[in-house]
Backbone as XML, in Angstrom:
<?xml version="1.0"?>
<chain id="A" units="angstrom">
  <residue number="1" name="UNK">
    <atom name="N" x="-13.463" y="4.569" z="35.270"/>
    <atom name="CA" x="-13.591" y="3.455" z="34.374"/>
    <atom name="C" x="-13.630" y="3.966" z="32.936"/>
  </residue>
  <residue number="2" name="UNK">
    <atom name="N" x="-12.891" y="3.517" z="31.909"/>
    <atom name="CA" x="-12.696" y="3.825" z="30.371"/>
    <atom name="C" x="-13.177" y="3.257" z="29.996"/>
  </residue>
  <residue number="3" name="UNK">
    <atom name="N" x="-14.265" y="3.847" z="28.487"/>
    <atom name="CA" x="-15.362" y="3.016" z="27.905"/>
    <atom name="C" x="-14.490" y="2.733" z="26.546"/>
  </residue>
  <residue number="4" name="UNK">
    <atom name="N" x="-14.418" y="1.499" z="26.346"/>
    <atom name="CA" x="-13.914" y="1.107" z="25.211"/>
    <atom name="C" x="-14.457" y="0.528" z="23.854"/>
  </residue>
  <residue number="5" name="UNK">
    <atom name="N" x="-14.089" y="1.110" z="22.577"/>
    <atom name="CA" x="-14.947" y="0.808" z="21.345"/>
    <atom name="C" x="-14.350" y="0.370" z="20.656"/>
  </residue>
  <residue number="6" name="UNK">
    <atom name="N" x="-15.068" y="-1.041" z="20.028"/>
    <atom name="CA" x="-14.211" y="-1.740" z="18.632"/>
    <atom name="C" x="-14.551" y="-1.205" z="17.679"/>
  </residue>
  <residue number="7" name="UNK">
    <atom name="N" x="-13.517" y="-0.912" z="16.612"/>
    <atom name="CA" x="-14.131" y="-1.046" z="14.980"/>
    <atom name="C" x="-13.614" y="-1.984" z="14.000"/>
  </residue>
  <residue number="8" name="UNK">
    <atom name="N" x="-13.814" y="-2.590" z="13.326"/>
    <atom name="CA" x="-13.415" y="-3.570" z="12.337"/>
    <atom name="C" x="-13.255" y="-2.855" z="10.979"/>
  </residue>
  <residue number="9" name="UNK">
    <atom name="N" x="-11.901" y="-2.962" z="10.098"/>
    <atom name="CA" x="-11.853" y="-2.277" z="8.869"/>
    <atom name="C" x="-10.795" y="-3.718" z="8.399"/>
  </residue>
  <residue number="10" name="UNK">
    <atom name="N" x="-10.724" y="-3.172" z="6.925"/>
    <atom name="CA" x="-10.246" y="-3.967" z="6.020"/>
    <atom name="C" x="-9.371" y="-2.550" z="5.573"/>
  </residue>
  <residue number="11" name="UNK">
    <atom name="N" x="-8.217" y="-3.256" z="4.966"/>
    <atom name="CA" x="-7.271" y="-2.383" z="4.770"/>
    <atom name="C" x="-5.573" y="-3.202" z="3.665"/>
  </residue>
  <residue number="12" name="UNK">
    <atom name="N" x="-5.189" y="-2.467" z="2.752"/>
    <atom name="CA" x="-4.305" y="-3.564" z="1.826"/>
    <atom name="C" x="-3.090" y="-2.480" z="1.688"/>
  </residue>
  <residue number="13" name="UNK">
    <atom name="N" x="-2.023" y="-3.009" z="1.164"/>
    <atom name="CA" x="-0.527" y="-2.782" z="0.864"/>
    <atom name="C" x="-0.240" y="-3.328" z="-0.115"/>
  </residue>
  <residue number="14" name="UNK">
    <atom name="N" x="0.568" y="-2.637" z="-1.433"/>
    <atom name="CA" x="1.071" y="-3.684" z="-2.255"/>
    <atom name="C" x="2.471" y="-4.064" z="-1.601"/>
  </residue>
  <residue number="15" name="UNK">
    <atom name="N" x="2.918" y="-3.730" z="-0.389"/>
    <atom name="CA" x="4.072" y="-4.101" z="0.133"/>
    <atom name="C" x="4.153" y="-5.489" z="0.959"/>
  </residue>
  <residue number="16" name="UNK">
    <atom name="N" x="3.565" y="-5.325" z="2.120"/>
    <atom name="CA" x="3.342" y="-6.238" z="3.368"/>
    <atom name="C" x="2.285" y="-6.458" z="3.909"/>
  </residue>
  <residue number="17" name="UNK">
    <atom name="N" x="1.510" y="-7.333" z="4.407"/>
    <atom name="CA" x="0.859" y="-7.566" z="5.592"/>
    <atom name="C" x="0.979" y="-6.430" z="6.960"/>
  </residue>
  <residue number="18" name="UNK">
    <atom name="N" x="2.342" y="-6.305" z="7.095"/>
    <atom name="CA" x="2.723" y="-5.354" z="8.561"/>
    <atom name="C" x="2.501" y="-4.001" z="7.666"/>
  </residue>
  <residue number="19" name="UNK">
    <atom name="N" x="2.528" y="-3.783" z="6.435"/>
    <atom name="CA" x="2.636" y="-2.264" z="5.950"/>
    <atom name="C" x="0.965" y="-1.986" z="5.915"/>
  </residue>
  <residue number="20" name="UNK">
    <atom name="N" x="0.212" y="-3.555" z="5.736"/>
    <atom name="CA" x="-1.299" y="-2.689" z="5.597"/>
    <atom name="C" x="-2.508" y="-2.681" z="6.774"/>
  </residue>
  <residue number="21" name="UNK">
    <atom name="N" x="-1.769" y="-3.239" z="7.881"/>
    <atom name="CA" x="-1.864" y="-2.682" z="9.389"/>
    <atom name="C" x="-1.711" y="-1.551" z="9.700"/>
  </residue>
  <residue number="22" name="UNK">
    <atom name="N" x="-0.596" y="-0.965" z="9.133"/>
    <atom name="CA" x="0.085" y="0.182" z="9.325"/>
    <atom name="C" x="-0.810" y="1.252" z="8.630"/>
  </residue>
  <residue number="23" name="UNK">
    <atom name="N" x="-1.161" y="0.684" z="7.673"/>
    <atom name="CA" x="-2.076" y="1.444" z="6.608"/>
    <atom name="C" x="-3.360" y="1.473" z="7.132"/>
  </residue>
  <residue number="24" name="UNK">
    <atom name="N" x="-3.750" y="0.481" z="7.851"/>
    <atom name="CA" x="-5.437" y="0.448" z="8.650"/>
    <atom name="C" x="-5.518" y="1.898" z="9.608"/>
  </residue>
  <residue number="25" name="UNK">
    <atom name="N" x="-4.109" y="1.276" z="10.701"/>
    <atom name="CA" x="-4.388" y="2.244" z="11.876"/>
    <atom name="C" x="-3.802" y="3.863" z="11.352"/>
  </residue>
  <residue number="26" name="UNK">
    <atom name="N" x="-3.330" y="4.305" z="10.597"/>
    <atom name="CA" x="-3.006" y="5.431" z="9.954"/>
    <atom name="C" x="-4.392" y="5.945" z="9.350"/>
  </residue>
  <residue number="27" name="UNK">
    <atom name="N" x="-5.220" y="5.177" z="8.710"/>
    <atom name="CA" x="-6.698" y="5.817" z="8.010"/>
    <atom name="C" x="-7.734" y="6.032" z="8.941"/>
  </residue>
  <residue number="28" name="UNK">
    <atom name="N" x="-7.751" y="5.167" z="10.115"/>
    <atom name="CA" x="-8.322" y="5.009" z="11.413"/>
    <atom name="C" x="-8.129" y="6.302" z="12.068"/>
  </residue>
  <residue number="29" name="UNK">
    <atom name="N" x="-6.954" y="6.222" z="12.540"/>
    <atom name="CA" x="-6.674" y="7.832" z="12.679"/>
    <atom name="C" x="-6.734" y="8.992" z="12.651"/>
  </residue>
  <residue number="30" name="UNK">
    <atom name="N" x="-7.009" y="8.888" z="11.179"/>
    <atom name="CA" x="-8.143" y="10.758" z="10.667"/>
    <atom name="C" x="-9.107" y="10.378" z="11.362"/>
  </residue>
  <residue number="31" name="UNK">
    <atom name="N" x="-9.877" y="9.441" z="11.755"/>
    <atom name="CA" x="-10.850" y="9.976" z="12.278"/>
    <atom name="C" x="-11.431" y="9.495" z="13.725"/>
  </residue>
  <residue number="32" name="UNK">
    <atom name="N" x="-10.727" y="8.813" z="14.197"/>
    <atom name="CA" x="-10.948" y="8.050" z="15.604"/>
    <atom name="C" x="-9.834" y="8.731" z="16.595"/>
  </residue>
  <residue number="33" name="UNK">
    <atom name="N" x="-10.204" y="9.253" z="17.057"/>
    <atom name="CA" x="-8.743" y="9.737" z="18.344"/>
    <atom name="C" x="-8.506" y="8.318" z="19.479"/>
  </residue>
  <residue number="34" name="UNK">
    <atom name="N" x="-7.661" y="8.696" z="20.401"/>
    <atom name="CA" x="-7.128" y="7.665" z="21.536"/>
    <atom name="C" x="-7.285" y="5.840" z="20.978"/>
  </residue>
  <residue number="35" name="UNK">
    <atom name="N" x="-6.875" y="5.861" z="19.769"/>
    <atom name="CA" x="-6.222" y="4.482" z="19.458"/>
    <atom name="C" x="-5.141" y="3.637" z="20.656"/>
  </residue>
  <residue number="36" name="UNK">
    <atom name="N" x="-5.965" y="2.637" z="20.909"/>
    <atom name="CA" x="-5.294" y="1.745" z="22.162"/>
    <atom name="C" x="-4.925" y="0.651" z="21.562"/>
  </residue>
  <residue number="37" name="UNK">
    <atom name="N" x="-4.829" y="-0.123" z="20.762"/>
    <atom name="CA" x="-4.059" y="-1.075" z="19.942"/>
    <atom name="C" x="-5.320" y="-1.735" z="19.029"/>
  </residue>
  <residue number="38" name="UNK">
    <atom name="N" x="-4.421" y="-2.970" z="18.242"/>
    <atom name="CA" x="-5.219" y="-3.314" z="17.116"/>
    <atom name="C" x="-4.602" y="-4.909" z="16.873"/>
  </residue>
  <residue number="39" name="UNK">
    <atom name="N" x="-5.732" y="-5.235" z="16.652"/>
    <atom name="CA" x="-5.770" y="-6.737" z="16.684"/>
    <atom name="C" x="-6.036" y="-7.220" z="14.775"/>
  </residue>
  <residue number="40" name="UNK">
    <atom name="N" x="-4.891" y="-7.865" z="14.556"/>
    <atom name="CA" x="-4.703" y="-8.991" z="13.265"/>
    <atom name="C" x="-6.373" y="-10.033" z="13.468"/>
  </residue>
  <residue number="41" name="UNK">
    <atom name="N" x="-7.525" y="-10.128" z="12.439"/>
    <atom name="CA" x="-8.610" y="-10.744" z="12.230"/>
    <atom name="C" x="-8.393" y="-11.412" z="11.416"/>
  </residue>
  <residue number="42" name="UNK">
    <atom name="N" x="-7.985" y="-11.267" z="10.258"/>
    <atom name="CA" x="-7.603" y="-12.285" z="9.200"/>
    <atom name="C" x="-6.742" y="-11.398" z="7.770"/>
  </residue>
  <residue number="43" name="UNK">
    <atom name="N" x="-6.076" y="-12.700" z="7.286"/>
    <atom name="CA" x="-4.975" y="-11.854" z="6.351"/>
    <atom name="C" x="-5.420" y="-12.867" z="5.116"/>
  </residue>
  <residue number="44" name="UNK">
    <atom name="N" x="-5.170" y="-12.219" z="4.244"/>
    <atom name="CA" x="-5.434" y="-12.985" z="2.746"/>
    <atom name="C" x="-4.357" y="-11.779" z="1.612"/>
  </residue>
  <residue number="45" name="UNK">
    <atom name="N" x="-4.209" y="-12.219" z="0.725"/>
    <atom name="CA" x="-3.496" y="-11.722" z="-0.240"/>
    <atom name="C" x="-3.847" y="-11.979" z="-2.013"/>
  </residue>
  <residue number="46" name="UNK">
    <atom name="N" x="-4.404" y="-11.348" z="-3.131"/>
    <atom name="CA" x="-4.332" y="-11.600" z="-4.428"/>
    <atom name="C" x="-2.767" y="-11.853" z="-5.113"/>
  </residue>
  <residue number="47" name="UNK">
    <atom name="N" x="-3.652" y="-12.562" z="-6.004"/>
    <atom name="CA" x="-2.380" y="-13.199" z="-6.650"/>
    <atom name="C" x="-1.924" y="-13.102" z="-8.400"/>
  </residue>
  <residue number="48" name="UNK">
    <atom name="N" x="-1.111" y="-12.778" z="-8.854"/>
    <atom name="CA" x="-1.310" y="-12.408" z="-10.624"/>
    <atom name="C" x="0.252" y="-13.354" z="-10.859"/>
  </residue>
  <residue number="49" name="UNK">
    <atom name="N" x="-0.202" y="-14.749" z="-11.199"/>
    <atom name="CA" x="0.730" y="-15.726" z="-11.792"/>
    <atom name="C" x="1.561" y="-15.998" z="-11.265"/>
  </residue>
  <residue number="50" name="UNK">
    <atom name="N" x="2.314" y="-15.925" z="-10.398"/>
    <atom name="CA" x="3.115" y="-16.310" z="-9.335"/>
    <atom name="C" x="3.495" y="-15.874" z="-8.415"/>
  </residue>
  <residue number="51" name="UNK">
    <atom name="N" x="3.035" y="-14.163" z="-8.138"/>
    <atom name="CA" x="3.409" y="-13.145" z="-7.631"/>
    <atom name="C" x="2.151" y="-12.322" z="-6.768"/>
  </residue>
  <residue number="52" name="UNK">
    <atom name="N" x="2.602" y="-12.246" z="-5.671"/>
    <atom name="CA" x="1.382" y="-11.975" z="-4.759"/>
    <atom name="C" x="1.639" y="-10.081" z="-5.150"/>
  </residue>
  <residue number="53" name="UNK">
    <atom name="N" x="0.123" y="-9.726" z="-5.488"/>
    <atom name="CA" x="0.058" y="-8.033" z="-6.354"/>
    <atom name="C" x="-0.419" y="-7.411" z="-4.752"/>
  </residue>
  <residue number="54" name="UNK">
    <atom name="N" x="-0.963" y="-8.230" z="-4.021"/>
    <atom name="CA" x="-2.217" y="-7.192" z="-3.130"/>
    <atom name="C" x="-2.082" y="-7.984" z="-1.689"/>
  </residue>
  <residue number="55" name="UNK">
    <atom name="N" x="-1.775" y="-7.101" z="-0.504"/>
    <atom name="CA" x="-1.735" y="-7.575" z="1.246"/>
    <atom name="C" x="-2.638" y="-7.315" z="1.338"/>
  </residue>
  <residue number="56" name="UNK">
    <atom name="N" x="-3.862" y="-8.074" z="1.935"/>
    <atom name="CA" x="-5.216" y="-7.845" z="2.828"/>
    <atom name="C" x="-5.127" y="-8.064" z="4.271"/>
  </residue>
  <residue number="57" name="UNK">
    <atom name="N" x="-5.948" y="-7.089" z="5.206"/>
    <atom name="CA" x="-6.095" y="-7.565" z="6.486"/>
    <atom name="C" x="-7.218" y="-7.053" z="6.612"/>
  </residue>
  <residue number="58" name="UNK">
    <atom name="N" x="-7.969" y="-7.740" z="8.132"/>
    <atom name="CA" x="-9.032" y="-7.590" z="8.145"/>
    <atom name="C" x="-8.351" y="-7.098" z="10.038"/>
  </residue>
  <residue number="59" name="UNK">
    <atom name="N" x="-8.796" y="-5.941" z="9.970"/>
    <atom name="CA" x="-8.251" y="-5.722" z="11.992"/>
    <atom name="C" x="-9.687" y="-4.757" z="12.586"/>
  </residue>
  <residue number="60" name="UNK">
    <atom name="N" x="-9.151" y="-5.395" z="13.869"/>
    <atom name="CA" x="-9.928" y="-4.450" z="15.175"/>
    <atom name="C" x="-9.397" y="-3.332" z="15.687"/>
  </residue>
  <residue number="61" name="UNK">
    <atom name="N" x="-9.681" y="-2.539" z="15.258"/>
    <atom name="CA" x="-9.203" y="-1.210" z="16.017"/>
    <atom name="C" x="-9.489" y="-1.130" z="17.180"/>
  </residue>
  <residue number="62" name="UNK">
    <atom name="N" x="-9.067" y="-0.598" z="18.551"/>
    <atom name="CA" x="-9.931" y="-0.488" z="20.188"/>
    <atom name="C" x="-9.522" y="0.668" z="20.270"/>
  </residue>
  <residue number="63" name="UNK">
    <atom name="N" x="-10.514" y="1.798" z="20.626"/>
    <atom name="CA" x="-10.193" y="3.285" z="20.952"/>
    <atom name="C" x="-10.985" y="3.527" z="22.366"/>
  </residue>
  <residue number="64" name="UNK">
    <atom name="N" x="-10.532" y="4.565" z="23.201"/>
    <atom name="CA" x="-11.091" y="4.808" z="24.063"/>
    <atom name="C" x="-12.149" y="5.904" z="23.707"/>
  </residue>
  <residue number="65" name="UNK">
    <atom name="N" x="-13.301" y="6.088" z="24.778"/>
    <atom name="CA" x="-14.030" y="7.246" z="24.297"/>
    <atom name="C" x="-14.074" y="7.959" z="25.118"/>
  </residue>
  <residue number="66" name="UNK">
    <atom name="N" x="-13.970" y="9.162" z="24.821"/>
    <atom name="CA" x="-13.983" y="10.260" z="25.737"/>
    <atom name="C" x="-15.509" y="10.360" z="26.761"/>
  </residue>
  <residue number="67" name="UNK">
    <atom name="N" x="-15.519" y="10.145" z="27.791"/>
    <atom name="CA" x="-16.831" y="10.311" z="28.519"/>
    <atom name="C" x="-17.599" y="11.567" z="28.980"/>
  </residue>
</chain>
């Protein structure tokens, strides 16, 4: 049986939404081994006059732990 652990991080892109996912589970990474997928929590974005400057997400990381 595999013991499984959430973590919740916040994480941004001035590119995309999908680039600062990408950017979560990549920082996650240095330091969490056996990343098993990652779940979208909530997305928001800043805004400077008509033009969205900043991608926010809020995700669940699930890693396994070594027993």
């Amino acid at each position: 049986m595999a013991v499984m652990k959430v973590l919740e991080i916040m994480a941004n892109s001035e590119k995309s939404w999908e680039d600062a996912v990408k950017n979560a589970v990549k920082t996650a990474a240095k330091s969490v081994k056996n990343i098993k997928s990652v779940y979208v929590k909530d997305q928001t974005a800043n805004i400077e006059g008509d033009n969205i400057t900043d991608y926010r997400v809020i995700v669940k990381i699930t890693f396994q732990v070594d027993a």
